[in-house]
N, C-alpha and C positions, 0 to 999 in steps of 0.2 A: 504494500500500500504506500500510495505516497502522498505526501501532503503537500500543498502547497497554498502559500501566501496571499493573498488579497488586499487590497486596501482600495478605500473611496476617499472622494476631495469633497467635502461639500462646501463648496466655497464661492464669495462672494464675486458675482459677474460683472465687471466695469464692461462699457462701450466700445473699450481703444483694448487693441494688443498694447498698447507701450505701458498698458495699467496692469492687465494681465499674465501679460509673456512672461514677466519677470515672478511671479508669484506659484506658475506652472513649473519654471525649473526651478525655484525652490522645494517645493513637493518632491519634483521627481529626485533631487540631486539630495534630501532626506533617504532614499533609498530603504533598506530592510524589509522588501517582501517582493512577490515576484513580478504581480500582476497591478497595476493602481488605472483606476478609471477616472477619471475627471468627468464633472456635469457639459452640457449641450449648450454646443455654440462656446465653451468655455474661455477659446483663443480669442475669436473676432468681436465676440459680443454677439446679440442676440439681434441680428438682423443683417441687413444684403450690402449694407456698402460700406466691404470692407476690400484693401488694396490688394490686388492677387498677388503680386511681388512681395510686399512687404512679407505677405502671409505663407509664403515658400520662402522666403528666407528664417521667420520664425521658425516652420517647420524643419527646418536643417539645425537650427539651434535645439528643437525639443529632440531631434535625434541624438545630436550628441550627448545630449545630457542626460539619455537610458541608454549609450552605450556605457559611457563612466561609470554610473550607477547600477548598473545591472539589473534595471528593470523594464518591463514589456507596459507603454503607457497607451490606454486608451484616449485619446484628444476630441476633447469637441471642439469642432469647428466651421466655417462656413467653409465654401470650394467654390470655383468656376470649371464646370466641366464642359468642354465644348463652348464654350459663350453662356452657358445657363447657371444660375446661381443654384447651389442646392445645401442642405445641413448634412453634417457628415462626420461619422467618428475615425479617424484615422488611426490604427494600430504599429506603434512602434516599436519593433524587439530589443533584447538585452543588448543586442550586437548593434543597435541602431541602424537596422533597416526596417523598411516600410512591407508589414505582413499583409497589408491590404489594405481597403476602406469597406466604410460603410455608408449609403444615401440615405437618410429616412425616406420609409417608403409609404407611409401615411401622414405627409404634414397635415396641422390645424387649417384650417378655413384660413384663417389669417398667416400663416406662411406663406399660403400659396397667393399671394399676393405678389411674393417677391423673390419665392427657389421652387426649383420645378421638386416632385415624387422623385424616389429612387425607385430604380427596377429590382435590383438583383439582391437576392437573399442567400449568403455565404457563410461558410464555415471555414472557420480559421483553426490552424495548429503547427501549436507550439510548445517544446516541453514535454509532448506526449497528451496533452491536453487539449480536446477539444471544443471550441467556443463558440460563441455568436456574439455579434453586435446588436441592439437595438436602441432605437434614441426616440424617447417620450413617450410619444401619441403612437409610437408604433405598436408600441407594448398594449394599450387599454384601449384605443381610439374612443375616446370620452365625449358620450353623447355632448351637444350643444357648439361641439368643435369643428361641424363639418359633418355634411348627412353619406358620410364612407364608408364603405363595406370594411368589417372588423376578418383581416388575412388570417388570424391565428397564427402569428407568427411566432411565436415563442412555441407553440405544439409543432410548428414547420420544423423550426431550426434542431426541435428533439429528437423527430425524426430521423434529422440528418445525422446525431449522431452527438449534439452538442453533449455536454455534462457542464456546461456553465454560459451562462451569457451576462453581458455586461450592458447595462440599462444607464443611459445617461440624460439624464433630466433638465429641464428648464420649466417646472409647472405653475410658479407663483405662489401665492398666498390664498389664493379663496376655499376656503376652509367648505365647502360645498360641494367638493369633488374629491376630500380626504377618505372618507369611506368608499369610493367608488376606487379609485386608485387601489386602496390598500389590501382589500378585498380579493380584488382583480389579479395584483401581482401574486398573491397567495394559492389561488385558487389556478394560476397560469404555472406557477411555480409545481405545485401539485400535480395536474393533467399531464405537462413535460418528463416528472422527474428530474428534475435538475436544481443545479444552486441558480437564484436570480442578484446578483450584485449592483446593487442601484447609487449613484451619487447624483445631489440635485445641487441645483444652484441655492443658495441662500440666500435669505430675502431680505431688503433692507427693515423690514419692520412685520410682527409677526411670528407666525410660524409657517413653513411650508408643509404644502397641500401632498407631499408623499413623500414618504421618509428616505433617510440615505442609509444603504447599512446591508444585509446579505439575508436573505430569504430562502429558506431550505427548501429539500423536495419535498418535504412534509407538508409546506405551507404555513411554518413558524418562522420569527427573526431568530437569527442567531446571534444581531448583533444590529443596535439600530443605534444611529446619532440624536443628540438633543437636535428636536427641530426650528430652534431659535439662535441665528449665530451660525458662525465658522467652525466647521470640525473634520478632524481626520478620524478614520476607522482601520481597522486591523484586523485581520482572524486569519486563520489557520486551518484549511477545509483538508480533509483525509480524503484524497480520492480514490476507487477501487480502480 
């Protein structure tokens, strides 16, 4: 059996990479576990005009800094693919290469405003460990957000073979959607079999609408953040 490391960022999302970038290699360049995800959009900020360069050049900085560190970093961020803005979690190894990305592939009502849907639902591996990406609304597609057919993508991605996906958040505050969320990830957690590892953005005032912290196959936390505030998380998963 082998265990391995996790950790979530739930931390606080400025506008600007020149607020963020530097807060991200702090986390990673902390280092001690294997895998650490970061919340959605957590590079560019929570919206579409953000500078493609600058934002490849940041990405070359978050590489080096889980190659030194030896850690595998989940990135939220924005992309231009083809000309089209989209949200997307980029995965970056111990060795600091690029293991893949991820699109979201149910935005809100209100993203699709300004970045196109992803297509493609992938499985990543590394370590011996097989994964998934999902970012927010992929996971629950939360009525009110858009009248979209719910993929089940987390039952998809188990399928394929995942035993962990990483869930990166940007949900806000409205305390109206914390049951439906929480619920959701337990009950998706469960039908999968798998660990669900969530980090969300934190909110300036509040508490946020779904926790940051690691959800078993059971459908129990094993380890949840205060939802008020900046917090890192930690755990130790035994995988068969």
């Amino acid at each position: 059996m082998a265990t391995i490391r996790v950790c979530g960022v739930q931390m606080h999302v400025a506008s600007s990479k020149k607020d963020n970038l530097p807060r991200i290699l702090d986390y990673i360049r902390q280092g001690d576990c294997d895998f650490m995800v970061f919340p959605e959009m957590s590079l560019t900020g929570y919206h579409g005009k953000f500078d493609e360069d600058r934002t490849r050049e940041a990405w070359k900085q978050i590489a080096a800094a889980c190659r030194q560190s030896y850690v595998t970093a989940i990135i939220g961020t924005g992309a231009h693919i083809e000309g089209h803005a989209y949200i997307q979690s980029r995965i970056y190894s111990d060795e600091g290469h690029l293991l893949g990305t991820h699109e979201k592939i149910v935005p809100t009502e209100s993203d699709r405003s300004w970045c196109r849907p992803g297509e493609g639902l992938r499985i990543f591996e590394h370590n011996d460990t097989l994964f998934g990406c999902l970012i927010c609304n992929d996971l629950w597609v939360t009525p009110g957000c858009g009248p979209y057919p719910d993929p089940r993508l987390t039952y998809l991605l188990s399928k394929k073979g995942a035993q962990l996906i990483f869930h990166s958040i940007h949900s806000g505050n409205s305390q109206i959607h914390t049951a439906y969320h929480e619920s959701n990830l337990a009950l998706r957690a469960r039908e999968g079999n798998l660990y669900i590892i969530t980090a969300n953005a934190a909110v300036e005032s509040g508490a946020v609408n779904a926790a940051s912290g690691v959800m078993s196959p059971e459908g129990e936390w094993l380890v949840q953040c205060p939802r008020e505030g900046e917090h890192k998380f930690t755990y130790d998963i035994d995988m068969d």
